[in-house]
Backbone as CSV, one residue per row, in Angstrom:
resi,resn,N_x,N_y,N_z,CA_x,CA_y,CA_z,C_x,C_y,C_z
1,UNK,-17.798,-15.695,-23.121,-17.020,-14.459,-23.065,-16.117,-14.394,-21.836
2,UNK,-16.606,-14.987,-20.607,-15.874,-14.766,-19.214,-14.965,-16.207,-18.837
3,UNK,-14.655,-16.945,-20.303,-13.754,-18.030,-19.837,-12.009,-17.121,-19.309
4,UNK,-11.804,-18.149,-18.813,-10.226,-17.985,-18.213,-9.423,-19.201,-18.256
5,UNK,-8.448,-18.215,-19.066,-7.317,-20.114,-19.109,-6.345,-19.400,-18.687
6,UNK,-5.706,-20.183,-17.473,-4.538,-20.014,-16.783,-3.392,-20.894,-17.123
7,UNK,-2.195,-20.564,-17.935,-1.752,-21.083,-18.396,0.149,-21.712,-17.960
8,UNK,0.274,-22.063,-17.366,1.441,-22.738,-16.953,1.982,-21.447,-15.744
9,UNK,1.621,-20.734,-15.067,1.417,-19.608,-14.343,2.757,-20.029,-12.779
10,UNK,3.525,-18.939,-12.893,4.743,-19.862,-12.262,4.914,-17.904,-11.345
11,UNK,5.124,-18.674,-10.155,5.465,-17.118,-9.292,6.797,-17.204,-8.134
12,UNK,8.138,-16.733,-8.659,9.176,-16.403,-7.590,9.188,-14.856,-7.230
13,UNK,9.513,-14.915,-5.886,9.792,-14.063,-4.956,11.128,-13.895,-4.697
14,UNK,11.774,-12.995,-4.730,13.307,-12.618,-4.871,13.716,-12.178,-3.151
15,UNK,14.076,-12.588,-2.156,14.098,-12.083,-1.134,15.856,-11.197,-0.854
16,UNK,15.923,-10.497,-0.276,16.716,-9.383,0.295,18.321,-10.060,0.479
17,UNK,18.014,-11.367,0.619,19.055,-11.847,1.710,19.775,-12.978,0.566
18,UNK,19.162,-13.091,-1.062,19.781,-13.415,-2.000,19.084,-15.008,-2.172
19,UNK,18.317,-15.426,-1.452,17.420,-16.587,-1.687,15.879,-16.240,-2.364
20,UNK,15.450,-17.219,-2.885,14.180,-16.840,-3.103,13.092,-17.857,-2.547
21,UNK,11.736,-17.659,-2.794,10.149,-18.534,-2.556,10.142,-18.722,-3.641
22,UNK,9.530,-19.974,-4.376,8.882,-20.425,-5.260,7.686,-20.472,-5.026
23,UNK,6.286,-19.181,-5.661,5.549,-19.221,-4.345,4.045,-20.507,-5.520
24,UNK,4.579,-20.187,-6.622,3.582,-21.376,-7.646,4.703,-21.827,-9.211
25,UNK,4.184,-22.983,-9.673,4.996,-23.280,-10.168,4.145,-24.458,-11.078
26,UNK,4.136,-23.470,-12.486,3.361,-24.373,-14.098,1.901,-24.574,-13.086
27,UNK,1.220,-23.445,-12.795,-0.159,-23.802,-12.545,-1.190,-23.800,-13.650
28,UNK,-1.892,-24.570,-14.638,-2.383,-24.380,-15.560,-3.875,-25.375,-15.130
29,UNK,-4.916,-24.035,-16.022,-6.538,-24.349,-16.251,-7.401,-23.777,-16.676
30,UNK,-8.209,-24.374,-16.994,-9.268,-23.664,-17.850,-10.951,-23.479,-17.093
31,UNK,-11.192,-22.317,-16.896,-12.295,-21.965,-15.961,-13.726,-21.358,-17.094
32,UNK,-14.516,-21.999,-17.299,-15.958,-22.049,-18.164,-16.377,-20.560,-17.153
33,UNK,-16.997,-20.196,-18.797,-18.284,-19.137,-18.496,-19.175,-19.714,-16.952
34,UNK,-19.508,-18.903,-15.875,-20.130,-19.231,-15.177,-20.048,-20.244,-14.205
35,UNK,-18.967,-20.326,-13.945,-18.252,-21.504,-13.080,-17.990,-20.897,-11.924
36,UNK,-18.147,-21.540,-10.513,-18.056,-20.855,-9.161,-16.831,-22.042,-9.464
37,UNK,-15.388,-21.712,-8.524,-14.538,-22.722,-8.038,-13.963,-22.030,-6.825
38,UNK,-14.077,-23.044,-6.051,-13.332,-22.252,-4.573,-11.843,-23.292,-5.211
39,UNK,-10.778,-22.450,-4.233,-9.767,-22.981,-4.138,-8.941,-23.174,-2.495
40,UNK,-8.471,-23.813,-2.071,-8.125,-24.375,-0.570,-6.845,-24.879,-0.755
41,UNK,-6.162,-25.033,0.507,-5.144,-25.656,0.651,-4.524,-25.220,1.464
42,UNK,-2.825,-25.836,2.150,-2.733,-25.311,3.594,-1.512,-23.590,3.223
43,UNK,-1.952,-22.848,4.502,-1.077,-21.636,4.181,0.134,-21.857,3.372
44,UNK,0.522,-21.218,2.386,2.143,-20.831,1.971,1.667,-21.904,0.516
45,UNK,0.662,-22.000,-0.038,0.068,-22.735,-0.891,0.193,-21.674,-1.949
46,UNK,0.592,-20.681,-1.753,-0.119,-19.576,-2.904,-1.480,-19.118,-3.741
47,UNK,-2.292,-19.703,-2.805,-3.822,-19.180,-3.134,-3.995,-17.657,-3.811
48,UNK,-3.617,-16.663,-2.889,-4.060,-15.374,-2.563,-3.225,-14.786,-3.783
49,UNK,-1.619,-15.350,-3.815,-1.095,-15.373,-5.477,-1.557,-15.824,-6.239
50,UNK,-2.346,-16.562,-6.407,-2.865,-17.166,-7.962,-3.778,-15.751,-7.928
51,UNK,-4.730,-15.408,-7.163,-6.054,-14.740,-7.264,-5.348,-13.216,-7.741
52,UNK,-4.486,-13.027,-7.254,-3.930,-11.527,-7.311,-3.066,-11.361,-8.972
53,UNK,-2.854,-12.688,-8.963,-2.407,-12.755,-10.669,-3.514,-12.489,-11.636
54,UNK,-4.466,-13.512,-11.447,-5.522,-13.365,-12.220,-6.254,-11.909,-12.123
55,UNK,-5.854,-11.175,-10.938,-6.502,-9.651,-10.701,-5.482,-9.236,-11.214
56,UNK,-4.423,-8.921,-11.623,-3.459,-8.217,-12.506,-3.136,-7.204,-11.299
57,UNK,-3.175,-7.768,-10.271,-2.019,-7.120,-9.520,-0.830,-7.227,-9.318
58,UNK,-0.815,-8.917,-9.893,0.874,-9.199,-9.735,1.056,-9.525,-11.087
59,UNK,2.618,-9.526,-11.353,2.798,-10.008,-12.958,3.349,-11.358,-12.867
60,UNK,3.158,-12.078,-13.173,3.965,-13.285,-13.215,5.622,-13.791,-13.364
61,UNK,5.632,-14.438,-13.041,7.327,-14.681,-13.699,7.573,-15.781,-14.714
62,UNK,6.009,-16.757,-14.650,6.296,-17.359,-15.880,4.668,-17.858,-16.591
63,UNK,4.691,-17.698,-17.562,3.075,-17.871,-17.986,2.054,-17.028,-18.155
64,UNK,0.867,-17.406,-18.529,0.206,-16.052,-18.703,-1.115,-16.788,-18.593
65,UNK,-2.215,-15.464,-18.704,-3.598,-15.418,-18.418,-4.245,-14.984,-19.617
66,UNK,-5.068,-16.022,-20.227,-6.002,-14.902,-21.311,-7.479,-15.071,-20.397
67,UNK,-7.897,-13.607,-21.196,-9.765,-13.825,-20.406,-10.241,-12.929,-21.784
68,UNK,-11.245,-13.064,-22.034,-12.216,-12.547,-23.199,-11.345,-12.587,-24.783
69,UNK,-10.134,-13.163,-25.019,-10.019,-12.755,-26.036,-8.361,-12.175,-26.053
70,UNK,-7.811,-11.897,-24.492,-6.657,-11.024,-24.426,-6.185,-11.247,-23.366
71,UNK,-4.669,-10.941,-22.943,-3.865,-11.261,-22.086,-4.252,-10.628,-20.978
72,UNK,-4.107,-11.181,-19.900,-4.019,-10.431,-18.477,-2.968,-9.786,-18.362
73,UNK,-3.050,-8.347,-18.337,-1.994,-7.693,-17.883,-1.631,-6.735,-16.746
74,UNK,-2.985,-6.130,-16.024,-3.291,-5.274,-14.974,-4.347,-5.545,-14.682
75,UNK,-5.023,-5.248,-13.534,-6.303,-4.764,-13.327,-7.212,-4.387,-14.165
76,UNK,-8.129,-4.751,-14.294,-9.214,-4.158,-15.645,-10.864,-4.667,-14.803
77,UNK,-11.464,-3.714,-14.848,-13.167,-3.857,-14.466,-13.965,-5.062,-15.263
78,UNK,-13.433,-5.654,-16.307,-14.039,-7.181,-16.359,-13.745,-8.101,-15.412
79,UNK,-12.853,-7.940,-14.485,-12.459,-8.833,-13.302,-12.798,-7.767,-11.827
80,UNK,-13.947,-8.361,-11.083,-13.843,-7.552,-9.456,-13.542,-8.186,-8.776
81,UNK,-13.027,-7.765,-7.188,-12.526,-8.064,-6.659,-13.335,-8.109,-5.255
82,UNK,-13.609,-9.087,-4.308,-14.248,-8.916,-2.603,-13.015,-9.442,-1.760
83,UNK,-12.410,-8.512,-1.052,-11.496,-8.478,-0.069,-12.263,-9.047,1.291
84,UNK,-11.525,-9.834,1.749,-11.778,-10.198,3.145,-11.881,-9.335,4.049
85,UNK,-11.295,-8.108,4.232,-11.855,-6.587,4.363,-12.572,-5.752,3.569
86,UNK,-13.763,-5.328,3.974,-14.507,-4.705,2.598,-13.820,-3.543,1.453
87,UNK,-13.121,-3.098,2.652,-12.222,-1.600,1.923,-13.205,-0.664,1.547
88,UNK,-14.197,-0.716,2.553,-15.373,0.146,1.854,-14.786,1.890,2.510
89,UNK,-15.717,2.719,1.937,-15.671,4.068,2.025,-17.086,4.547,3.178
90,UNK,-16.059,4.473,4.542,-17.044,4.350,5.882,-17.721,5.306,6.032
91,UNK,-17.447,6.503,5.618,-18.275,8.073,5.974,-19.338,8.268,4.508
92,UNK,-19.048,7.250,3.400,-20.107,7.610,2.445,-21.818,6.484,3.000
93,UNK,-22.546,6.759,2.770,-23.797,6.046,2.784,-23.426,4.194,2.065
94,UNK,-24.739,3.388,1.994,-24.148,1.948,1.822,-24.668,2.198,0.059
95,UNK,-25.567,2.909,-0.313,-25.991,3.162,-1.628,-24.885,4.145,-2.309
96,UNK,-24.277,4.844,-1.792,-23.245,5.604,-2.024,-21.976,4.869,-2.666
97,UNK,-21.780,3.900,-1.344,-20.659,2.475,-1.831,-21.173,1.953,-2.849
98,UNK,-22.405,1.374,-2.868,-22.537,-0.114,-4.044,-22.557,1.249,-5.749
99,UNK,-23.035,2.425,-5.759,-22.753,3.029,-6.629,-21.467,3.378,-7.031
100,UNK,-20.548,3.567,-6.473,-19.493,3.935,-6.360,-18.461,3.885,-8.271
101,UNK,-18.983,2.958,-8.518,-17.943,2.447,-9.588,-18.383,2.753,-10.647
102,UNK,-20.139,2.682,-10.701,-20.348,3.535,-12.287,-20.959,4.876,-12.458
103,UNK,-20.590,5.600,-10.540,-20.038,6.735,-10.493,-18.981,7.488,-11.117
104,UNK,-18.121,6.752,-10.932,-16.683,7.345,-11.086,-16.676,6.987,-12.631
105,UNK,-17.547,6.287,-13.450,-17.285,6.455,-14.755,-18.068,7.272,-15.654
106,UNK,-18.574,8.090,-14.800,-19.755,9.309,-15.301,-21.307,8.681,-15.589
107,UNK,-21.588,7.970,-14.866,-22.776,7.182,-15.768,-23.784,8.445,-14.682
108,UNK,-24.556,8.429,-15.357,-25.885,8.984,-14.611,-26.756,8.055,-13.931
109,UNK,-27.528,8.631,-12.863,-28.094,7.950,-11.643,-29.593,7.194,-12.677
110,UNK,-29.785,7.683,-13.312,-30.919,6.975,-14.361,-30.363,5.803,-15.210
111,UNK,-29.200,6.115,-15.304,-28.388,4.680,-16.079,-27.924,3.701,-15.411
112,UNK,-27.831,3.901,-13.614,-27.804,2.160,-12.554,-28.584,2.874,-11.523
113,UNK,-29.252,3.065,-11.349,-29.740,3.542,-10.259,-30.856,2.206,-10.052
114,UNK,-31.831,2.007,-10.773,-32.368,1.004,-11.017,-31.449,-0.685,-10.155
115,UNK,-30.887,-0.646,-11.326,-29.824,-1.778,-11.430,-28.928,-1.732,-9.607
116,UNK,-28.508,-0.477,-9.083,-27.942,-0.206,-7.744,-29.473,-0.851,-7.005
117,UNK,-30.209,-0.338,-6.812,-31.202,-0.553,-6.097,-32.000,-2.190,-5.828
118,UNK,-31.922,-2.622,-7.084,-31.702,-3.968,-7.647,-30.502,-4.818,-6.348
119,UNK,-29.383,-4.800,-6.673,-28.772,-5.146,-5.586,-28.899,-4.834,-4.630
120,UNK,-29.092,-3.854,-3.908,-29.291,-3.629,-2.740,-30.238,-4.437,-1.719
121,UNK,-31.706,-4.741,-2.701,-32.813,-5.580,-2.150,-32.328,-7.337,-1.965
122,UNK,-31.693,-7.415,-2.998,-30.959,-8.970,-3.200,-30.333,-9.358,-2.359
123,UNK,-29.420,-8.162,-2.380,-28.280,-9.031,-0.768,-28.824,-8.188,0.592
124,UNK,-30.065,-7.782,0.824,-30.888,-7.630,1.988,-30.070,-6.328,2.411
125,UNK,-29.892,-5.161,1.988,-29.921,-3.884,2.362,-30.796,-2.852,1.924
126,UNK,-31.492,-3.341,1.691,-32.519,-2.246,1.092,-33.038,-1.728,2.162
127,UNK,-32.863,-1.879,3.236,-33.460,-0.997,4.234,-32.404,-0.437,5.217
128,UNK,-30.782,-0.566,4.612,-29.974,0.170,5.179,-29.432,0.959,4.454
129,UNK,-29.966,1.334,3.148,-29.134,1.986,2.125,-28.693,3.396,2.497
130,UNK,-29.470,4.368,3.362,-29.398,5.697,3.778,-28.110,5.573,4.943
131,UNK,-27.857,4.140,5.526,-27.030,4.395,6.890,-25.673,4.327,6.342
132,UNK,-25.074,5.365,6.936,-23.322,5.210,6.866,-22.736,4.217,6.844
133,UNK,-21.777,3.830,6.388,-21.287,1.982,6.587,-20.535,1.747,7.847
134,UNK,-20.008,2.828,8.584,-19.424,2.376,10.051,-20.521,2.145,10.702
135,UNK,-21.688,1.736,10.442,-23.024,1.809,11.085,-23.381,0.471,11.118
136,UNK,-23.005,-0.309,10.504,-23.219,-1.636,9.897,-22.146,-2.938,10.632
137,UNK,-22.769,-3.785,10.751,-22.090,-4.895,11.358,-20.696,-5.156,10.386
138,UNK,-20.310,-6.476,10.718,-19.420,-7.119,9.621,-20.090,-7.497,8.893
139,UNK,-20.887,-8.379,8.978,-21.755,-9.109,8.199,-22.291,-8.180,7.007
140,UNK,-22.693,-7.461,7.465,-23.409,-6.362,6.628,-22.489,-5.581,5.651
141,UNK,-21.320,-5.393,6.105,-20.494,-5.086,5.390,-19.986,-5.521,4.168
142,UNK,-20.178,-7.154,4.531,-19.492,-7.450,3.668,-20.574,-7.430,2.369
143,UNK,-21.795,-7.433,2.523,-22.897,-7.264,1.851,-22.565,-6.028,0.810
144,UNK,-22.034,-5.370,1.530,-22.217,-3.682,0.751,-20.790,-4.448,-0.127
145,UNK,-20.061,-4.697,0.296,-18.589,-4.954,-0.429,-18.794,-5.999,-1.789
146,UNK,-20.395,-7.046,-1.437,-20.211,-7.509,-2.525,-21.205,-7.288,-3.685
147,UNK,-22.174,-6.535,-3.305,-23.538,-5.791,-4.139,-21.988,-4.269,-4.901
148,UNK,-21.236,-3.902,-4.011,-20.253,-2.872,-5.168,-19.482,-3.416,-6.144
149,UNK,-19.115,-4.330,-6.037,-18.736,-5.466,-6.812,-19.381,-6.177,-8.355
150,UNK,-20.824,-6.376,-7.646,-21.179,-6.625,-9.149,-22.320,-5.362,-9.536
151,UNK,-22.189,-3.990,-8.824,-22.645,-3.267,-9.732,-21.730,-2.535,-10.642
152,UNK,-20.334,-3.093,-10.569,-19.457,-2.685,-11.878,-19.910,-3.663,-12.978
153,UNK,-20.849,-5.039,-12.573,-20.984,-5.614,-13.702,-19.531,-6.743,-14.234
154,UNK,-18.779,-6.802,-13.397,-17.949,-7.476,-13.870,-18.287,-9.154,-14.616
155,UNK,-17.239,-9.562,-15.313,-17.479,-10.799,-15.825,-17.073,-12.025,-15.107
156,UNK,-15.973,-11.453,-14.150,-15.492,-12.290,-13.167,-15.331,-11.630,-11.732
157,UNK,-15.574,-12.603,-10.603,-15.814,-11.886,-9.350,-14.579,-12.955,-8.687
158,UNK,-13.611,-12.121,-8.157,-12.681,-12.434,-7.443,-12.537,-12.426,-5.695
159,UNK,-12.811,-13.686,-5.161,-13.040,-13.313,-3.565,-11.970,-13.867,-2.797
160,UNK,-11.531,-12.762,-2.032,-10.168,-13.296,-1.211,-11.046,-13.483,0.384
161,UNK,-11.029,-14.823,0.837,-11.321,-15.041,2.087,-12.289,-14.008,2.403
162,UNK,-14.013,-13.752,1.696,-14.038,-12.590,1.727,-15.270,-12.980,2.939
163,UNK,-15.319,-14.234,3.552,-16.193,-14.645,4.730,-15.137,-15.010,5.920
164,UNK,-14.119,-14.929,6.141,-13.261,-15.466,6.925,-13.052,-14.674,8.639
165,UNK,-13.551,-13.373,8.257,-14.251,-12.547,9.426,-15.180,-12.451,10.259
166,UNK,-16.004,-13.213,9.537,-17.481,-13.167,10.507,-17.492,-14.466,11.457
167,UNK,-18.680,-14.708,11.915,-19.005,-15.328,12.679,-19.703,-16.663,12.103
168,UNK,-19.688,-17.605,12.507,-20.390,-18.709,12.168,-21.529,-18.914,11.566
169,UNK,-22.833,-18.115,12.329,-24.155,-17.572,11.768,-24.609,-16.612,10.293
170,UNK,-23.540,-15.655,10.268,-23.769,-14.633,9.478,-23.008,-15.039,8.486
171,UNK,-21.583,-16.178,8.703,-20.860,-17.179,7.724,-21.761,-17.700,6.822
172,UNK,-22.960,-18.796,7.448,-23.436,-19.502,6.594,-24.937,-18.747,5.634
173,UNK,-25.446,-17.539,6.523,-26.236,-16.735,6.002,-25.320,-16.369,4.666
174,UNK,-24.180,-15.960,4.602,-23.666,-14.908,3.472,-23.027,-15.657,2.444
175,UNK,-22.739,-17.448,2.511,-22.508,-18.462,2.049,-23.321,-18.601,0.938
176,UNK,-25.004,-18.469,1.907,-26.497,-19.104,0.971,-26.244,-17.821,-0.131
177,UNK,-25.949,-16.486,0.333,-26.264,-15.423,-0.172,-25.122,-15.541,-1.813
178,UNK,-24.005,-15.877,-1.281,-23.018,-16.001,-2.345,-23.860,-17.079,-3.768
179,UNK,-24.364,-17.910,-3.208,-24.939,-19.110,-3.937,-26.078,-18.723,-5.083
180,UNK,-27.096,-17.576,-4.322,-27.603,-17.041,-4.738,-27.774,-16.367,-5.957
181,UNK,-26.469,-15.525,-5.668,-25.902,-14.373,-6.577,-25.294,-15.039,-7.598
182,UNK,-24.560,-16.355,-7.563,-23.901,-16.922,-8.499,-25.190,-17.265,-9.736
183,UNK,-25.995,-18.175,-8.657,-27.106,-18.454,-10.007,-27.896,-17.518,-10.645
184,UNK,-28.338,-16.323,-9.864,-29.339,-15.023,-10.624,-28.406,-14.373,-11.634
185,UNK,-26.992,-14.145,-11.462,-26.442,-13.263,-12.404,-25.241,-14.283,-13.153
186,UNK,-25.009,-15.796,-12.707,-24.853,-16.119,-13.876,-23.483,-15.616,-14.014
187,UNK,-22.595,-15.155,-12.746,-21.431,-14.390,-12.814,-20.644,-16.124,-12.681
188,UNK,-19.201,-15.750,-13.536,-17.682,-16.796,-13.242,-17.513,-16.341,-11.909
189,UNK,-17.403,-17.256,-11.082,-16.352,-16.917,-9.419,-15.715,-17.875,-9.043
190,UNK,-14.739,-16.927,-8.631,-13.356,-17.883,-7.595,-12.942,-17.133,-6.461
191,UNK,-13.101,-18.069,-5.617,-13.474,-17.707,-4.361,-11.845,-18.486,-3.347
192,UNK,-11.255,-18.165,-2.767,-10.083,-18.612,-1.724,-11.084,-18.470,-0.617
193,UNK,-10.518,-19.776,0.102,-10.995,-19.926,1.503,-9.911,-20.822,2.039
194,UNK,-10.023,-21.001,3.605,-9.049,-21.632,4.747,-10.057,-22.625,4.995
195,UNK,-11.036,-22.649,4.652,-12.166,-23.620,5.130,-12.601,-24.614,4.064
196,UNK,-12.325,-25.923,4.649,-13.001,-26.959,3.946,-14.471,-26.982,3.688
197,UNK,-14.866,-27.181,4.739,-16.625,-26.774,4.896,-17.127,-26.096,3.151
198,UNK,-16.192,-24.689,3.796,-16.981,-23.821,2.784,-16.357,-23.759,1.082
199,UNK,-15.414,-24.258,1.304,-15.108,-24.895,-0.206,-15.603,-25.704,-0.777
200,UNK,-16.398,-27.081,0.054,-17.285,-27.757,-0.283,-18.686,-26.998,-0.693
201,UNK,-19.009,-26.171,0.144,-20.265,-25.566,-0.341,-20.519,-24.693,-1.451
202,UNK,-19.196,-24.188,-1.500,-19.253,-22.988,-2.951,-18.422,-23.130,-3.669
203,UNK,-18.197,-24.782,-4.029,-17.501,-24.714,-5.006,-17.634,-25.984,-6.041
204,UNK,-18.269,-25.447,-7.310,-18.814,-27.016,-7.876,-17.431,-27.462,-8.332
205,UNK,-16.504,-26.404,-9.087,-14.811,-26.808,-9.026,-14.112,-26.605,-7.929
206,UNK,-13.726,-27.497,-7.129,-12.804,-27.035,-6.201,-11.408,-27.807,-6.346
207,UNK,-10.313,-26.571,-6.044,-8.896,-27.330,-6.546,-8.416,-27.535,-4.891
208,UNK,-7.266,-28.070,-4.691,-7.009,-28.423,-4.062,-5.276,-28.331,-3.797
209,UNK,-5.136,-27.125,-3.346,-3.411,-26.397,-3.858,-2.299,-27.342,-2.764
210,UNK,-1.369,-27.414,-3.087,-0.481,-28.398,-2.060,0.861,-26.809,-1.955
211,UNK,1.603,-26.767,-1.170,2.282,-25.528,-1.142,3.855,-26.273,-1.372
212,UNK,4.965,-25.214,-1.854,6.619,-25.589,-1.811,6.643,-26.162,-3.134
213,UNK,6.844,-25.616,-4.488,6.001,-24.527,-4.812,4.485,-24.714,-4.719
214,UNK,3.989,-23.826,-4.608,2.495,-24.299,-4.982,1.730,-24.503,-6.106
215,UNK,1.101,-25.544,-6.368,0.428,-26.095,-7.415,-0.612,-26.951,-7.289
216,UNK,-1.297,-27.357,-7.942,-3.146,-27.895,-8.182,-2.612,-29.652,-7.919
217,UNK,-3.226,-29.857,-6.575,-2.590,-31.135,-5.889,-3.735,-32.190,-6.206
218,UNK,-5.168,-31.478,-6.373,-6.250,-32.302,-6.875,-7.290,-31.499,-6.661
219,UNK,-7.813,-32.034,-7.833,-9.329,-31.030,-8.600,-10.661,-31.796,-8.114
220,UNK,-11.729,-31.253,-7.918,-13.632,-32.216,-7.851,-13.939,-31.251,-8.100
221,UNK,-15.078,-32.501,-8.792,-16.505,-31.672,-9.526,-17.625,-32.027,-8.475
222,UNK,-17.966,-31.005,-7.805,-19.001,-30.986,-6.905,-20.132,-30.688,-7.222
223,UNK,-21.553,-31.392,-6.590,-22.778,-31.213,-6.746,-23.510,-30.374,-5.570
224,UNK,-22.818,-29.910,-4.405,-23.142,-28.952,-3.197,-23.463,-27.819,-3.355
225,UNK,-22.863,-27.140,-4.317,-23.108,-26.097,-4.955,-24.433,-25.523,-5.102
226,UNK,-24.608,-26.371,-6.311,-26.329,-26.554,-7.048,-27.199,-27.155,-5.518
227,UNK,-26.580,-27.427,-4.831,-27.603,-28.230,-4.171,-27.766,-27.184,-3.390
228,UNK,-27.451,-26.352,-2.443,-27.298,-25.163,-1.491,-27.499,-24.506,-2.406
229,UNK,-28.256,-24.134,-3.714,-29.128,-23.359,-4.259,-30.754,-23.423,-3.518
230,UNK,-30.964,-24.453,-3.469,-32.257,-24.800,-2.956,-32.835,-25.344,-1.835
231,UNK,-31.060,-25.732,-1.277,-32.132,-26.488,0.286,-30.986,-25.850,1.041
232,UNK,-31.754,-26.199,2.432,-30.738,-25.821,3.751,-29.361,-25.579,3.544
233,UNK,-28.189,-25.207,3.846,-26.924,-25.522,3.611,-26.499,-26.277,4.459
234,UNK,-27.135,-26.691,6.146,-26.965,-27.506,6.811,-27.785,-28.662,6.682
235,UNK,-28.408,-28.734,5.840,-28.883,-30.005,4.930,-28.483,-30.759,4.071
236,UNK,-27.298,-29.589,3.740,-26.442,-30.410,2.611,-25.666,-30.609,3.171
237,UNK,-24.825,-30.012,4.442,-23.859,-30.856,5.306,-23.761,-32.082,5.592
238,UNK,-25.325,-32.158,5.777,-25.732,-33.432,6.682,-25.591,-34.549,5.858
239,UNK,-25.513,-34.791,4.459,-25.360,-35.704,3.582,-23.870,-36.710,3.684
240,UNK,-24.219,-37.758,3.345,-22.645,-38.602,3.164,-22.553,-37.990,2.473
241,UNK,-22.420,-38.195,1.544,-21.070,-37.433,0.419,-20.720,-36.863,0.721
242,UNK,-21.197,-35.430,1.551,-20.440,-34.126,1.754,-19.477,-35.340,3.200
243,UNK,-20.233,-35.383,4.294,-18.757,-35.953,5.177,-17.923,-37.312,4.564
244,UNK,-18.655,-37.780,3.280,-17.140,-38.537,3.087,-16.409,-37.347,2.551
245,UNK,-16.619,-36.410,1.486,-15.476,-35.733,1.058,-14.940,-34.323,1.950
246,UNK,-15.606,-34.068,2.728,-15.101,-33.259,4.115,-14.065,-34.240,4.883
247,UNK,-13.596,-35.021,4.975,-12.948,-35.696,5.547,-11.860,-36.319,5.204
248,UNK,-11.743,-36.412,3.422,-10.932,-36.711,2.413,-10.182,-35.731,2.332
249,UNK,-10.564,-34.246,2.394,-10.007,-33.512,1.642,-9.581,-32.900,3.337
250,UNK,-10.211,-33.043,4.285,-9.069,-32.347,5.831,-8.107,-33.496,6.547
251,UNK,-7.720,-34.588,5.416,-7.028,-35.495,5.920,-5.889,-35.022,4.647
252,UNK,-6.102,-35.078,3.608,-5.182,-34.400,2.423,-4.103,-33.413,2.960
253,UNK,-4.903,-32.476,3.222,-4.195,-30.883,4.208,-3.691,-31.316,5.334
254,UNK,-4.596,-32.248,6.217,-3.264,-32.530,7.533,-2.099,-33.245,6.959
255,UNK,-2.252,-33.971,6.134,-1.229,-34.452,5.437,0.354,-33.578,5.345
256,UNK,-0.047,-32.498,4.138,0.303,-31.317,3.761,0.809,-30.276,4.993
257,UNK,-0.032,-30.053,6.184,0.755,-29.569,7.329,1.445,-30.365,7.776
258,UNK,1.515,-31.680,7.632,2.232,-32.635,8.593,3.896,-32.684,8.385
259,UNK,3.860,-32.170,6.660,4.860,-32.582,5.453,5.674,-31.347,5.618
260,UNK,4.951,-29.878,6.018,5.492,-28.457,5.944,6.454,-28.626,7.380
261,UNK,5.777,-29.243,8.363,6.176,-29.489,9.842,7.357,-29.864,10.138
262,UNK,7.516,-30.897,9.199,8.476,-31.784,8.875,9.997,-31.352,7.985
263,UNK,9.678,-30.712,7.336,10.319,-29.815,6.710,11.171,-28.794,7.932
264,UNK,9.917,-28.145,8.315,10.715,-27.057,9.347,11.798,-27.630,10.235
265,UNK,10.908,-28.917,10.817,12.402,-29.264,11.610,13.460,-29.567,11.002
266,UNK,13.392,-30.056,10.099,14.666,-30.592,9.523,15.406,-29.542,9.066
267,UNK,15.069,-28.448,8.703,15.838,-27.411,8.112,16.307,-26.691,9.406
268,UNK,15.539,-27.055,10.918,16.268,-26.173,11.728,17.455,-26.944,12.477
């Protein structure tokens, strides 16, 4: 039900001054029920555009999106969204937030309350649920931002850099936590990150965007994923495979900055 085929997906930007960005260009794929894929690559890649397409915030300029059956055309609650800022609602409680969404669709507290509470224990707030959310670390935050998220239940969970704030520690804590959540609920995710590391870790598809226009420069099927289900995540670092392909793929991108660099001067 939660496949996604992205289909030749092409994005210009019209600028003021009568030039334009080509900011993606014929991006096409097909994303399985239950598939985590991070996506990476160096700035001006159009990551954050692909994700905002597939969220029907932006419309395309060429191509299209089906998901369940029907075109992407706006925003719709089968697709959520975790902002790299939580965008949470700071003066309501953290049970207040993760309810929030099947609040506002009249459901009664007997019809998720359960299910709210449910998350709450999972991603380790169950013992902050009464505190205000300006009360709460980052870390914690982002917790509340992503337990509201899937208590809309969505079919697809959309994450923009939504670890790129924290700290190193509470990074790889909320990493395991993401891993977690993928396998208990069985949710589709695509996840943008600036980090190799963590594209390796949460992403059994990971693409590999090249920017000018931007497009899918190279795809892996990763086993880190599944594996940081069950053991250390700095256990799975520690493996060759992960530093041969940590090293493949931040030599790719220096590449790719080397090429953007290169560019600049010459155009200046």
């Amino acid at each position: 039900m939660s496949g996604i085929s992205i289909q030749g997906i092409s994005m210009r930007f019209d600028l003021p001054n009568g030039s334009h960005v080509q900011a993606l260009e014929n991006v096409s794929l097909d994303l399985k029920e239950g598939e985590l894929m991070s996506v990476l690559g160096p700035s001006g890649c159009g990551k954050t555009t692909l994700l905002n397409i597939v969220a029907g915030f932006l419309a395309p300029t060429g191509g299209q999106i089906e998901m369940n059956g029907h075109l992407v055309t706006g925003p719709d609650a089968e697709r959520g969204m975790v902002f790299q800022q939580g965008a949470l609602f700071e003066w309501m409680s953290v049970r207040e937030n993760v309810s929030f969404g099947p609040r506002m669709k009249g459901q009664k507290e007997r019809d998720w309350g359960e299910h709210v509470d449910h998350l709450l224990d999972v991603t380790g707030l169950g013992d902050f649920k009464d505190k205000s959310v300006y009360e709460l670390s980052g870390g914690m935050q982002q917790r509340v931002a992503l337990a509201r998220c899937l208590a809309n239940d969505p079919d697809v969970i959309l994450m923009d850099e939504p670890l790129g704030a924290l700290d190193a520690l509470t990074r790889e804590k909320m990493q395991g936590l993401v891993l977690k959540l993928w396998k208990e609920t069985g949710k589709t995710i695509i996840l943008i990150t600036h980090s190799v590391e963590e594209a390796l870790l949460l992403g059994e598809r990971l693409l590999v965007m090249a920017p000018r226009p931007g497009r899918i420069h190279k795809e892996y099927n990763l086993p880190f994923a599944d594996m940081g289900v069950d053991q250390d995540l700095r256990l799975v670092k520690k493996t060759a495979e992960f530093g041969e392909k940590r090293e493949e793929i931040l030599s790719m991108i220096w590449d790719m900055e080397e090429e953007i660099m290169g560019r600049s001067e010459d155009a200046a």
